[in-house]
C-alpha positions as CSV (number, residue, x, y, z in Angstrom):
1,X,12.6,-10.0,7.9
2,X,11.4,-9.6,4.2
3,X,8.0,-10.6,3.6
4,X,7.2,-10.9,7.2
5,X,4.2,-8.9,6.7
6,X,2.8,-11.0,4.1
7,X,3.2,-13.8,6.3
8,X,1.2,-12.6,9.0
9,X,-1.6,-11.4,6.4
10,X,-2.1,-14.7,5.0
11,X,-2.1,-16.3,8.3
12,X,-4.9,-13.8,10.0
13,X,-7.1,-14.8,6.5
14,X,-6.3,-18.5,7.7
15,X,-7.3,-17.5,11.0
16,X,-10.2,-16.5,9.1
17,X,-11.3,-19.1,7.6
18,X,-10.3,-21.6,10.5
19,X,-13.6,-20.2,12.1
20,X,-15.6,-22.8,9.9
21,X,-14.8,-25.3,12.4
22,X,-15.8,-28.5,10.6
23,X,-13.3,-27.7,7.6
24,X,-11.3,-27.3,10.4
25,X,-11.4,-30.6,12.2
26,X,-11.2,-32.5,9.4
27,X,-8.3,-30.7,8.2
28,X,-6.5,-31.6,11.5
29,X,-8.1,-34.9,11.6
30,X,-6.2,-35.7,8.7
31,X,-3.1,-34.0,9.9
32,X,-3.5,-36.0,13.0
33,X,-4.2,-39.6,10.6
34,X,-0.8,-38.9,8.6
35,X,1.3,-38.1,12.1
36,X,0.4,-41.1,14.0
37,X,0.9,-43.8,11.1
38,X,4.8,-42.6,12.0
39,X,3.6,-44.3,15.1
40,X,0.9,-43.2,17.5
41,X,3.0,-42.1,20.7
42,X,3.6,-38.4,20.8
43,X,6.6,-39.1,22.2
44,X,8.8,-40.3,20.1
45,X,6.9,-38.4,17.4
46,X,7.3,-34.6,17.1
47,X,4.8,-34.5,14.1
48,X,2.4,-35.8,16.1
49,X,3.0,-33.7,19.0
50,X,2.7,-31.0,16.9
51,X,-0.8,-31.8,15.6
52,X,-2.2,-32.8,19.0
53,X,-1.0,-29.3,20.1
54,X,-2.6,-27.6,17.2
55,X,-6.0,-29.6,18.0
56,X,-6.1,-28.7,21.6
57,X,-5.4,-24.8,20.6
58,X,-8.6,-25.5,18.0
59,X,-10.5,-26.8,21.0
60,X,-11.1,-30.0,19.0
61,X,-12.9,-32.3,21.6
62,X,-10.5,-35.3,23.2
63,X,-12.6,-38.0,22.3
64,X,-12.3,-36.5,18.1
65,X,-8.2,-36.1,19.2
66,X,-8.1,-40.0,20.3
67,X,-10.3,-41.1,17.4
68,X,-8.2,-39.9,14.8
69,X,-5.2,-41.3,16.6
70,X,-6.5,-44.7,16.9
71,X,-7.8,-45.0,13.2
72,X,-4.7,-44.4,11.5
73,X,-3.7,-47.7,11.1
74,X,-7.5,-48.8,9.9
75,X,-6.0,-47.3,6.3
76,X,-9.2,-49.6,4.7
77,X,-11.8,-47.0,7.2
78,X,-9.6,-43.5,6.5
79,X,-7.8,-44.1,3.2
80,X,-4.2,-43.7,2.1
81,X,-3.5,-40.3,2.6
82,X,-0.5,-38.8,1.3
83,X,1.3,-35.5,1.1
84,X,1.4,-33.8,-1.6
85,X,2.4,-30.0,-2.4
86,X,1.3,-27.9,-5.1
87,X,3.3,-24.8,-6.9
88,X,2.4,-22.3,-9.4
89,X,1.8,-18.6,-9.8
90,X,-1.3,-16.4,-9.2
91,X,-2.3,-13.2,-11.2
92,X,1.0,-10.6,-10.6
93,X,3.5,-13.0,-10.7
94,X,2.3,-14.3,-7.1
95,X,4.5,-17.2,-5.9
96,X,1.5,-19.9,-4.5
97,X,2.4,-23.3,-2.8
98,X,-0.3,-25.5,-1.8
99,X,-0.2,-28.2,1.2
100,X,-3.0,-31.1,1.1
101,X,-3.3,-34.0,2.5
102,X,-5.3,-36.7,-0.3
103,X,-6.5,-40.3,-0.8
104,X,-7.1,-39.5,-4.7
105,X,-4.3,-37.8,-5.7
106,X,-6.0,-37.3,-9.4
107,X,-9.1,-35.6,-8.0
108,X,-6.9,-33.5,-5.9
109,X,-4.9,-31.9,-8.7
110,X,-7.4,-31.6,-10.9
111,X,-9.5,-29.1,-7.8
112,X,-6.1,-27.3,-7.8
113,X,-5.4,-26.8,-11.3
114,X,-8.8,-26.2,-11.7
115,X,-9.0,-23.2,-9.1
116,X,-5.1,-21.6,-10.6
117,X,-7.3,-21.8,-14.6
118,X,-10.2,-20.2,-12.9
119,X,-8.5,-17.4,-11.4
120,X,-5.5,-15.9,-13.5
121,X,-3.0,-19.1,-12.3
122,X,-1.0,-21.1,-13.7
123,X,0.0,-24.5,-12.1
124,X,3.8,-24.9,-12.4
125,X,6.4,-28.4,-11.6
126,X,7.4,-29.0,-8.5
127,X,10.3,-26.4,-7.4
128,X,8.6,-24.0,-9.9
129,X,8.2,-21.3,-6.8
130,X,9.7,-23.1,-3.8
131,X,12.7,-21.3,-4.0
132,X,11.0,-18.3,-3.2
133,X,10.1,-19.3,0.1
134,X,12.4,-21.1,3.5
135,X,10.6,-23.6,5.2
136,X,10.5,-22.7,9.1
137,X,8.7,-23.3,12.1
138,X,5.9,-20.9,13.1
139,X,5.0,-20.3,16.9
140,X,2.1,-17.8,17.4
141,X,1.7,-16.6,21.0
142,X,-1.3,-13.5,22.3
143,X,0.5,-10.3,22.2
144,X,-0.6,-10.8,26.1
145,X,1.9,-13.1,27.2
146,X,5.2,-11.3,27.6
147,X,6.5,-7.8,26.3
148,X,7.6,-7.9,22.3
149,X,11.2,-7.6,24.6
150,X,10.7,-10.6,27.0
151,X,9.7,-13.1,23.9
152,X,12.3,-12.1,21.9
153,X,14.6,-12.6,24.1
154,X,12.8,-16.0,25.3
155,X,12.8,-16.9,21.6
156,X,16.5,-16.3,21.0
157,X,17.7,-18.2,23.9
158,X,15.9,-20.8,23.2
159,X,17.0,-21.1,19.5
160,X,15.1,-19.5,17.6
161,X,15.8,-17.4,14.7
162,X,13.5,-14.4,15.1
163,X,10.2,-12.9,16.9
164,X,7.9,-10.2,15.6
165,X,6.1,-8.9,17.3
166,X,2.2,-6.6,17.1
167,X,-0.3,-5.3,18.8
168,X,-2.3,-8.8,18.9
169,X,0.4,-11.3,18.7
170,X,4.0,-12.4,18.8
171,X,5.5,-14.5,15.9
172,X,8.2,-16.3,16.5
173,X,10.3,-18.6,13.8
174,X,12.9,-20.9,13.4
175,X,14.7,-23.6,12.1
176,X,12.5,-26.8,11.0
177,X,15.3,-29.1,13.3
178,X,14.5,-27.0,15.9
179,X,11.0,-26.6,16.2
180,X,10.3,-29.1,19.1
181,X,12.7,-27.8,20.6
182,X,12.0,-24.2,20.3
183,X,7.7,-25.1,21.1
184,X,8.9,-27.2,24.3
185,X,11.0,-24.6,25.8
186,X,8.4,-22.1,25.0
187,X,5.6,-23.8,25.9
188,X,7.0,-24.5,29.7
189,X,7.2,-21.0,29.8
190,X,4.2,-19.4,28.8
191,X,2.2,-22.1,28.3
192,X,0.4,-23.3,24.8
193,X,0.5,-21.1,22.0
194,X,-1.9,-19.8,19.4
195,X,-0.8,-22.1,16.6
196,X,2.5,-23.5,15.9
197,X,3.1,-25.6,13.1
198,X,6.0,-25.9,10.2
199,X,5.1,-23.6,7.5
200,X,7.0,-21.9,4.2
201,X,7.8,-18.0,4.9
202,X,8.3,-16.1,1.8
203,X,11.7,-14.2,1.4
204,X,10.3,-11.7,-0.3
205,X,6.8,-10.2,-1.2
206,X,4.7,-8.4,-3.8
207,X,2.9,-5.7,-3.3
208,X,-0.7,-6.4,-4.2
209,X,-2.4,-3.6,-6.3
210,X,-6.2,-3.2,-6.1
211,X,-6.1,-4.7,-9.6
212,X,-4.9,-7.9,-8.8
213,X,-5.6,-8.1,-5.6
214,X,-8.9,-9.6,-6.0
215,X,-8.0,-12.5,-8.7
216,X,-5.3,-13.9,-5.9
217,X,-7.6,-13.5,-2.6
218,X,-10.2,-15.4,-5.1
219,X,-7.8,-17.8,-6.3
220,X,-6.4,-18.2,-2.4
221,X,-10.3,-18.9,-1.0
222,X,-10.7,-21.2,-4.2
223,X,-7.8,-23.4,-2.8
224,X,-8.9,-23.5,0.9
225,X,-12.2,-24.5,0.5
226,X,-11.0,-27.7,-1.7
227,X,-11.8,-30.7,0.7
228,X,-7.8,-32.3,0.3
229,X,-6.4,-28.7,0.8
230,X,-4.2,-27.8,4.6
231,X,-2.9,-24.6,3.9
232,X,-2.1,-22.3,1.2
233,X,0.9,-19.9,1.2
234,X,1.6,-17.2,-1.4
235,X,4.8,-14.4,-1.6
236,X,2.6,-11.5,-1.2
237,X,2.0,-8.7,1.0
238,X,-1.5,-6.5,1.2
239,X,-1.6,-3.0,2.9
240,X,-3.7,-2.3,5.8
241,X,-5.6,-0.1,3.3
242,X,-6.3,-2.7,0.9
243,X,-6.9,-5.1,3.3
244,X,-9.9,-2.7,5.0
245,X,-11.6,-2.1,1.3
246,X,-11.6,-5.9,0.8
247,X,-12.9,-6.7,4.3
248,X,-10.1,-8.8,4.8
């Protein structure tokens, strides 16, 4: 699958930075605020499902889980939040999109634009760099849990487009209209996984050079650490090489 290996990078440095667990928390806590004002019973609402899931896998405590839940129609206590995505290019001609989740949509893409000027970017329109990516659902699963066979065949029967697999971990993706379906199925068989959200895969990547390399993983940690930012996403791919000299 092209630029499959730049996905995983970019998800291991999410993994990274998911360690600081109170970005963390309130990232999901607003994930979990948006889901539930499509009503607050996960099931009848896969959104939500899919952020309760994603909490539990954090290890977010229940009573923080329910909280969130139960204040998302106070809008006056949490604020209005609403989606918004972000696109532009980094230094290399790297594709970006941004996710965040904002009450101040003004001070939100003025932090963005702010961190693309910073660091070699340039903040395009919207559908500026979408088309360089497919939106699909992401299940991550420990390489532990089956054989790179058994989940790929697991994944396939269940509907799902594709599994790669490594020596810590088996990605599986799929179709956005089926990714409930897909996480269920999977989920009674092995149990929960890793992290399974919907996500943008890129269908094609750039090879990072030590030159540039360092302007987009700037540019990258600029974004995450913006207080209205979910998740960054970028067409890229970095060699295990490069990856080791940047302690990445």
């Amino acid at each position: 699958m092209a630029g499959h290996s730049q996905f995983k990078n970019i998800m291991h440095r999410k993994g990274a930075q998911d360690k600081k667990r109170a970005k963390l928390f309130t990232r999901i806590a607003r994930e979990l605020i948006v889901a539930a004002k499509e009503g607050d019973d996960p099931n009848f609402n896969p959104r939500l499902r899919t952020a309760i899931a994603e909490a539990r896998a954090a290890n977010m405590p229940k009573n923080k889980i329910e909280g969130a839940i139960k204040s998302a129609l106070n809008s006056a206590e949490n604020g209005n939040f609403e989606e918004m995505f972000y696109e532009g290019y980094g230094s290399g001609g790297v594709a970006i999109i941004v996710h965040a989740l904002t009450d101040n949509k003004n001070r939100t893409s003025s932090a963005v634009r702010s961190a693309f000027n910073k660091y070699g970017g340039n903040l395009g329109e919207s559908g500026s760099v979408s088309y360089l990516f497919k939106r699909v659902g992401l299940l991550i699963f420990p390489a532990n849990t089956a054989t790179a066979a058994q989940m790929l065949e697991a994944a396939i029967e269940v509907g799902a487009d594709d599994c790669q697999s490594s020596e810590s971990e088996h990605e599986i993706t799929c179709q956005p209209s089926d990714f409930h379906n897909v996480r269920e199925a999977l989920v009674s068989k092995y149990g929960e996984p890793e992290r399974a959200v919907l996500s943008w895969l890129p269908l094609s990547a750039i090879e990072l050079t030590e030159e540039n390399a360092a302007s987009v993983i700037k540019l990258i940690d600029a974004l995450e650490e913006c207080d209205d930012v979910q998740e960054v996403f970028g067409n890229f791919s970095v060699s295990d090489s490069l990856m080791k000299k940047l302690g990445l």
